[in-house]
N, C-alpha and C positions, 0 to 999 in steps of 0.2 A: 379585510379586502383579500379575495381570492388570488391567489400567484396565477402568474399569466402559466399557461397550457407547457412551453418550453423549458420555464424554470421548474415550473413541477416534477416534469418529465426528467430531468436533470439530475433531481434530489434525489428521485428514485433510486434512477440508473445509477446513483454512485453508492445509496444506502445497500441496495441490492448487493451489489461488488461487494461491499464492505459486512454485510451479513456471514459473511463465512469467518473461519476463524482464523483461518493461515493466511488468506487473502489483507482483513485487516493487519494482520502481526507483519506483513511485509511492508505494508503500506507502513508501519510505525518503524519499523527499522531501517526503511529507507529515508525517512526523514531525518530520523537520532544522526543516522550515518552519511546520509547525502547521497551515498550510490555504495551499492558494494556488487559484488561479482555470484554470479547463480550457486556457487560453490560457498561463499561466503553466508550467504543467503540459507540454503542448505542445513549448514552444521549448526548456524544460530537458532532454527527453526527444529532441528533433531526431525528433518523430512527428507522422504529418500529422494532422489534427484527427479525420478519420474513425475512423482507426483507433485513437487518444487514446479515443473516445466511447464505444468497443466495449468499451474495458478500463473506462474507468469503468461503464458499464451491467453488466459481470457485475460488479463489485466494489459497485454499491449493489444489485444483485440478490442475490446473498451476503450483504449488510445488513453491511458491513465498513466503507461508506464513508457520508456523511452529508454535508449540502452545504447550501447556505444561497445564496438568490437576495438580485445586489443589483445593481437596475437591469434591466441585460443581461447582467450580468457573474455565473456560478455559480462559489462557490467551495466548493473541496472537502478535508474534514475526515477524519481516522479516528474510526469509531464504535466499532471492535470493541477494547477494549484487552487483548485475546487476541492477537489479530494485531500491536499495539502492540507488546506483552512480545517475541514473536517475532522480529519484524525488528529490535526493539531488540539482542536478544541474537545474532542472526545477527554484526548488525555489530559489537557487543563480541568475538563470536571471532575477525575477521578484523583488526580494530582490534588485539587482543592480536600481532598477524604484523604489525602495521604499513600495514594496509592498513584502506579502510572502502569500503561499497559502492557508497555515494555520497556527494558532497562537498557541503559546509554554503551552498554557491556559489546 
């Protein structure tokens, strides 16, 4: 049975997002960690801040990621728990080979 038109359309939009490769790694490190801050985000990923910024601006443009100002300091949450489910289970297949796609660090 074919997925109706919206759920298709869904699966895409998040594979798409998740296609890149710094875009997934945040998306896993925001889960491992719950929320950490763009700086935080940054030094885990070894990316310079600019291009950190880019991938957060399509990922809260996509309406995936969700953030919380404190002070000076933005930190950044997942919103979509579509996306959650996703990366969760990416890394349960990889996890099942003994591998994850990013570490708890």
């Amino acid at each position: 049975m074919p997925f109706p038109c919206a759920v298709r359309n869904e699966a895409l939009r998040l594979l798409r997002l998740l296609g890149n490769e710094h875009r997934l790694m945040i998306g896993c490190l925001l889960i491992f960690h719950g929320e950490l801050s763009a700086g935080q985000l940054a030094k885990k990923l070894n990316l310079r801040q600019s291009a950190l910024s880019q991938h957060l601006s399509r990922m809260r443009h996509d309406d995936v990621l969700t953030f919380r100002r404190d002070a000076r300091m933005i930190y950044y949450r997942i919103k979509c728990q579509n996306m959650a489910k996703l990366i969760y289970n990416i890394n349960i297949m990889y996890l099942s080979e003994g591998r994850l796609i990013v570490s708890h660090k």
